[in-house]
N, C-alpha and C positions, 0 to 999 in steps of 0.2 A: 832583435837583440834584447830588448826589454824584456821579452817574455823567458828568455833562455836566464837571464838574469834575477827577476822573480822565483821560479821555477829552482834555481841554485839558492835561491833565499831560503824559500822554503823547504828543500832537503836540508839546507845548516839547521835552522829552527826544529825539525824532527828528530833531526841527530842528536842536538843537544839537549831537548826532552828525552829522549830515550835512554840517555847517559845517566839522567837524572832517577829511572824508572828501574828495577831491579826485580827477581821473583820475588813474591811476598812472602814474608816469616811464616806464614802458618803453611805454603807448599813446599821451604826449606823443611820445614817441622814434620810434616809428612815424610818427604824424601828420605830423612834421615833414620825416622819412626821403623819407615819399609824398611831401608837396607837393614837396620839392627834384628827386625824379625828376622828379614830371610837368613842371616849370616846364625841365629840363633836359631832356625830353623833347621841346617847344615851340620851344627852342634850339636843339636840332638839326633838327629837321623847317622851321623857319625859319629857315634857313643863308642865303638868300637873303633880302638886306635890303630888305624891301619894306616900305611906310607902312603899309601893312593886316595887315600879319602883324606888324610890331613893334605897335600898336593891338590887334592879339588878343593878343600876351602879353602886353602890359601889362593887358588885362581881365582877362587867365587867372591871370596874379599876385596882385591885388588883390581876385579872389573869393575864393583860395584862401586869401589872408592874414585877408581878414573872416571866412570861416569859422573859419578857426584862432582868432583874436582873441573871435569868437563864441563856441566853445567853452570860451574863458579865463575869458570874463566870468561865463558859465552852470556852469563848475568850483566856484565860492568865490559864492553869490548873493547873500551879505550884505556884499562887500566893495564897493570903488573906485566906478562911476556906478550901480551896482546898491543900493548901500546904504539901508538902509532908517534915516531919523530917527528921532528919541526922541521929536520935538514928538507927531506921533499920538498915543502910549503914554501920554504925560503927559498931553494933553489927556482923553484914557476916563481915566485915574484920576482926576482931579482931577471927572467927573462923577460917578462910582460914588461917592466921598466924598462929596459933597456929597449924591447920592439916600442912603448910608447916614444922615448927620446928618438927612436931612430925615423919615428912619423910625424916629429913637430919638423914643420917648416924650417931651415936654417935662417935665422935672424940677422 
């Protein structure tokens, strides 16, 4: 039990370092660097405004941004629509108390 309880220590401790840890600014910097070439890349290769090639860069924009956005969400995985409630947490405690009172001895 002791070691299953350790063991739970130490994934909290990892978890809460890792909340603390984010990609670094200079691979945002990158990240952002790329998409603006390719999407400028798309710009120039479709200099000629046809309906099907502005409809590819607008698909080629809007991948590269959910990617990005992706990677935002999955940087920080306890914040904004990622966030995890407390209802859970509280509901298992409030059962683990009640299974402890129901294993004291009646006095």
């Amino acid at each position: 039990m002791l070691n299953l309880l350790a063991a739970a220590h130490q994934s909290r401790e990892t978890r809460l370092f890792q909340m603390t840890q984010g990609v670094p600014t200079l691979i945002w910097t990158l990240l952002i660097v790329f998409a603006a070439a390719l999407i400028g890349c798309m710009l120039v290769f479709a200099a000629e405004a046809s309906l099907s090639k502005a409809v590819l860069l607008g698909v080629f924009t809007s991948s590269l941004t959910l990617a990005l956005l992706t990677v935002r969400m999955l940087d920080f995985p306890f914040e904004s629509a990622l966030q995890l409630s407390s209802h859970d947490f509280n509901e298992t405690l409030g059962k683990v108390d009640r299974l402890i009172a129901a294993a004291r001895p009646n006095d």
